[in-house]
N, C-alpha and C positions, 0 to 999 in steps of 0.2 A: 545824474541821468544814466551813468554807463554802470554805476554801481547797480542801479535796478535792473535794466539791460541783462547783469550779469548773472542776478542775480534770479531773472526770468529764464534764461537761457538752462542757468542751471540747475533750474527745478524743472524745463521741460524734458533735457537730458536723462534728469534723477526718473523721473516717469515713465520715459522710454524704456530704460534699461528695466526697469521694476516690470514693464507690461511684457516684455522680453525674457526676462526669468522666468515670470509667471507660465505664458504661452512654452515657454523649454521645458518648465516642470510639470506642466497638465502631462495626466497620463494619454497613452497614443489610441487606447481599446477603452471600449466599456466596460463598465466592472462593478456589477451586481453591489447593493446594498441589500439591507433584511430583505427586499421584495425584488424578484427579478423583474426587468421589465421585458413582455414580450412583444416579437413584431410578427408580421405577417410574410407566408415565406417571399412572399414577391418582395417584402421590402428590402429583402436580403439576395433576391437573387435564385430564389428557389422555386421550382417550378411546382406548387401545393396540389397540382394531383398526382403528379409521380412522387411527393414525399409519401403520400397518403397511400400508396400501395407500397411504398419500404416499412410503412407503420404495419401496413396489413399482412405483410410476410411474417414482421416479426412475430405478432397476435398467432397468425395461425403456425409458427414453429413455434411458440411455446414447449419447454422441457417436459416428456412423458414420466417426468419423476414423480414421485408422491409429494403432495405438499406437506405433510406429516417430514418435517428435516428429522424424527428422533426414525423414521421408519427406513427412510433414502439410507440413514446413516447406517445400518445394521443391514439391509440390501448391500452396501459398499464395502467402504473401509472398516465396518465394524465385524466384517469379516477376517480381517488381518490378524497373527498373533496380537495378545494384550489389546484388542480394538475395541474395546467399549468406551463407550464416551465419559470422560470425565467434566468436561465443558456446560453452562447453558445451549439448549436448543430450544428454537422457535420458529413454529409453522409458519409455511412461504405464504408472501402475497399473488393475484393471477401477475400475468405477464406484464412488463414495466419497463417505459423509456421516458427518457427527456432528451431532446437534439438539441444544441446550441451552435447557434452561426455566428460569427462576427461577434459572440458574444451574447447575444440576446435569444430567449426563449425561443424557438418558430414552431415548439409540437412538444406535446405530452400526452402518454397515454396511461391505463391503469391506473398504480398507486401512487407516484412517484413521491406523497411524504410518509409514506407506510416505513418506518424502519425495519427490518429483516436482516438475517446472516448474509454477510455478502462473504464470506467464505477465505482465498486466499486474497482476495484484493486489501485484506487485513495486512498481506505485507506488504504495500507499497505505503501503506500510514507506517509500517514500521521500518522500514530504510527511510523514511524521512526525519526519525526522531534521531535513529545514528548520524543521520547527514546536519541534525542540528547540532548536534554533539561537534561533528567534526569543522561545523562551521564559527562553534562559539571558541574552539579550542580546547576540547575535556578530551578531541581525539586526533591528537599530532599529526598522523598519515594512517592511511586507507590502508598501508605496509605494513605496518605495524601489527608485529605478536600481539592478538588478543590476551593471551596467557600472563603478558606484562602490564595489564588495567583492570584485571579482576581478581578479586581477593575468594581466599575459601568464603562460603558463603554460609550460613547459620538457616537451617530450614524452621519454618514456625511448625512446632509441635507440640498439640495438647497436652497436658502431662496427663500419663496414663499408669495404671493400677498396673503394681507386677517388683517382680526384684529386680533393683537397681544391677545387682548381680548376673543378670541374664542379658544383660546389654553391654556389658565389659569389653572391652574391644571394637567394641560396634563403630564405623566411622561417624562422628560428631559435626561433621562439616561436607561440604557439600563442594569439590575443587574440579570445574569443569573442564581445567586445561593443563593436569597434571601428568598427561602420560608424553614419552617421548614424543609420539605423534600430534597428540593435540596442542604441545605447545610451538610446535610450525605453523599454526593455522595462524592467517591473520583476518585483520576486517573484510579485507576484501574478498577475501578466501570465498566467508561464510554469507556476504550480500549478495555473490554471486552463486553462492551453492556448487563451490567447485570443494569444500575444504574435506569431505571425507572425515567429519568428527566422527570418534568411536566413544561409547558411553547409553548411558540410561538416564534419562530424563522426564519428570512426572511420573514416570512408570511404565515408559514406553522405552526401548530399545532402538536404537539407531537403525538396526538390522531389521526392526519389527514394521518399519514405515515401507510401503508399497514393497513387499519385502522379494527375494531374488527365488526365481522359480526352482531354483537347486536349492535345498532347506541345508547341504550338507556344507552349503558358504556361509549360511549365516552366523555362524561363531568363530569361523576359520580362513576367511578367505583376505590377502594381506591388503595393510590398507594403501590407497592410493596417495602419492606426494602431494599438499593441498594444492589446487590450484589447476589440476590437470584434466581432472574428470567430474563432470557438470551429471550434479543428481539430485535430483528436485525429494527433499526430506524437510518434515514438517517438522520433526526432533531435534533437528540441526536450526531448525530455522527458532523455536524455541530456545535453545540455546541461546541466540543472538538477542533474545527479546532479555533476556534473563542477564547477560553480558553488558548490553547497555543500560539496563535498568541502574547495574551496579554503579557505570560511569554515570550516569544522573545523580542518584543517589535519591531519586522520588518518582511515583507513578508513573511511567511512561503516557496512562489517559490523560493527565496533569499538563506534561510537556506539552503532547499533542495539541491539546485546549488552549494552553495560553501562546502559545508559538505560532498554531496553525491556525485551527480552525476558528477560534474566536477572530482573529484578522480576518480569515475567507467569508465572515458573515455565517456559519454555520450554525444550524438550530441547535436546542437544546435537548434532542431527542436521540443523538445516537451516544452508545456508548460500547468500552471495549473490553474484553471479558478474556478472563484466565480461567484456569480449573480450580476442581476443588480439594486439589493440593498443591498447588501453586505457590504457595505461600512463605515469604521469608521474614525473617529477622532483618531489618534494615535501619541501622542507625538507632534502634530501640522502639520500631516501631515495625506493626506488623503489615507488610506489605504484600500484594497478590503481584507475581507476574504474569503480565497477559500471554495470548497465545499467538500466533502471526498467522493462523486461519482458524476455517472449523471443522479442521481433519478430525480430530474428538473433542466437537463443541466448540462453544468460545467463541474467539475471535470477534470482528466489529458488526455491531447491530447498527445499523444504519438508513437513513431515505436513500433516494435514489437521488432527491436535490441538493441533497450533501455531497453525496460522491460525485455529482455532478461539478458542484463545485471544487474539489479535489480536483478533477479531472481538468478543469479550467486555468486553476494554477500552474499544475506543469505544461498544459496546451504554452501558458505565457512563460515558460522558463524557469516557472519560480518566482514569479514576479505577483504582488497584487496591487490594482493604486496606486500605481509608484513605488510601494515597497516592496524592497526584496527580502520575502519569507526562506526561500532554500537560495543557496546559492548557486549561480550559474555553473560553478566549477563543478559541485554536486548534480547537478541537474545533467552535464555532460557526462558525468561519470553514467550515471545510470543509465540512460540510452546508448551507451557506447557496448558495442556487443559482446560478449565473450566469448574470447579465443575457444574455450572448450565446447561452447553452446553457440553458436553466432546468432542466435534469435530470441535472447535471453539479454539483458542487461544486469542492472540491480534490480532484487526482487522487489515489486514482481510484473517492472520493465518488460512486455513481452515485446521484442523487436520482428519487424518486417520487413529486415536487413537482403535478405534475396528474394522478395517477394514469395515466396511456397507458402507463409503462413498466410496472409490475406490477398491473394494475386489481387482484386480488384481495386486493394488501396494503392497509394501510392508506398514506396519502398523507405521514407521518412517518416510514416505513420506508426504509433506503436499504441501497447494496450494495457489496462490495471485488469488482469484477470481473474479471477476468482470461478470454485467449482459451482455446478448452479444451473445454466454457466450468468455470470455475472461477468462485465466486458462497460470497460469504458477504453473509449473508442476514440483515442487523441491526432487530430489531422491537420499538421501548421499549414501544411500547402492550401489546403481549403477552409483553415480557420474555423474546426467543427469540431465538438465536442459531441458523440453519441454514447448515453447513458443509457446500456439496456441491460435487462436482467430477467431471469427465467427462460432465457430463450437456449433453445436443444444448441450443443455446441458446433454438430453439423453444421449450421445453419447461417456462422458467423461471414462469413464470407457474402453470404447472399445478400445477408444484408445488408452489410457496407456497398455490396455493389447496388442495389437497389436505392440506395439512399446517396451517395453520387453521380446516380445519373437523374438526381433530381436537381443536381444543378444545371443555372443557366450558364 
């Protein structure tokens, strides 16, 4: 009798602790399978006619750009030396949000599965495949000289008609971090866009990107110690795509997909684009390096319920269903400000560290931004994800503030 006793006691035990695991290891948030579920904003605490006029701001700020991106682009940056686009481009959808509260849909407008350039928010997927890098161990410390993980590099080259003799001496390799200066740069230098690379890349010039209104610096003027002076370069940030590709050692779209986004449930519709020289020799095979926006083309074609999703991962830390996709350690890195920039993180971390960039949010809120303007809008204080896109960049403030006083 005490045998059974015991032996009841200790299966109710064994149950307990089993139902107590279980209840520790449920996730604490909801979190999206293939299908969002949405609720209604009341069920979340939203008060749905003042959302319904942050929707209506957005609508009527939509960007006075051309939706033609090959037209915007030669308006813009395709003005710069060397600015023609070497990249894919593809005409914008109208104006485009998704809001997520506590997790769950509460509003959508426009296209929101329409994929589209979302422009520089192409680098915030790309500090995340360095941060898987650095998470798996392919990247020791964030300190760390670049110039000591990257080999000369083998550019892919048609073979073309002509004397072998006229290309004698030609450089045959491709060595991003060979000059005194560039081999001080480290990772963190170049995630935070303080490193000051000098060089030509794809075809573009470092000096040729939003380039200095004195023409008489751009070949001459000395370069800055990495780390000191925060200057937003898309050559540079190419660079970095082209750098970790090397520590990979396979498509950076590749990484992203089975790392990331396949976890976050993301569709089969976006995808992420290099130029049309882009291309290396890697391991015997011919690989494209993407681009980390769409200063000349490229960069990530995307929905907005993608990015949305994106947006939702770092809202949780890094975290999805219990697993942790980036790590916290990384996740802090990237929102932590830089000293040279304080409203800058890791690209492309826009921080609102002294409130001047979005007075209306809170000062812990920060942003994946891209040109466009394209803007996911990450808010832990009030546990809200705002996905908008095409909307005038003016305009951003307005809307967060619109869209927080739609809480109850």
């Amino acid at each position: 009798m005490k045998t059974l006793l015991s032996i009841f006691i200790f299966i109710s035990l064994t149950t307990v602790t089993i139902a107590q695991k279980k209840k520790q290891a449920a996730p604490a948030f909801y979190y999206p399978g293939k299908e969002w579920q949405h609720k209604t904003p009341e069920e979340v605490s939203m008060d749905a006619a003042k959302l319904k006029e942050a929707i209506d701001y957005a609508i009527a700020h939509e960007t006075k750009s051309p939706r033609s991106m090959e037209e915007n682009h030669y308006r813009t940056f395709g003005k710069e030396p060397f600015g023609d686009a070497i990249g894919p481009m593809k005409d914008r959808g109208a104006q485009t949000g998704i809001i997520i509260k506590n997790g769950y849909v509460i509003a959508e407008w426009g296209e929101p599965h329409r994929p589209d350039m979302t422009h520089s928010v192409t680098k915030s997927f790309l500090s995340a495949t360095v941060g898987l890098a650095y998470d798996g161990g392919l990247i020791k410390s964030i300190s760390d000289t670049v110039y000591h993980y990257v080999p000369p590099i083998q550019l892919y080259s048609p073979i073309q008609v002509g004397n072998k003799a006229d290309q004698f001496g030609d450089a045959q390799m491709l060595d991003l971090f060979s000059t005194p200066h560039n081999k001080k740069i480290t990772w963190n230098d170049l995630l935070r866009q303080t490193s000051d690379w000098e060089g030509t890349l794809w075809g573009k010039p470092d000096w040729a990107d939003r380039p200095s209104a004195n023409a008489s610096e751009w070949l001459t003027r000395a370069r800055h110690t990495p780390g000191t002076v925060y200057e937003y370069n898309d050559t540079r940030v190419n660079v970095l795509a082209l750098a970790v590709l090397n520590v990979w050692r396979k498509p950076l779209p590749q990484v992203l997909k089975e790392n990331i986004m396949d976890e976050i449930g993301a569709s089969t519709t976006w995808r992420w684009y290099g130029y049309e020289n882009s291309f290396i020799v890697l391991d015997g095979q011919i690989v494209q390096s993407v681009s980390g926006g769409g200063h000349w083309g490229g960069g990530m074609i995307i929905s907005a319920y993608d990015m949305a999703r994106f947006g939702y991962l770092t809202l949780r830390n890094g975290k999805w269903n219990g697993k942790q996709l980036i790590s916290e350690q990384w996740m802090k890195w990237s929102t932590t400000p830089t000293p040279a920039q304080t409203g800058y993180g890791f690209m492309n971390y826009f921080l609102n560290t002294d409130g001047k960039y979005l007075p209306s949010a809170p000062t812990t809120a920060f942003t994946h931004i891209g040109n466009g303007t394209n803007m996911i809008y990450v808010d832990r204080e009030n546990d809200i994800v705002a996905m908008v896109r095409w909307i005038d960049n003016n305009s951003l403030d307005g809307f967060v503030s619109a869209l927080l006083k739609a809480m109850k």
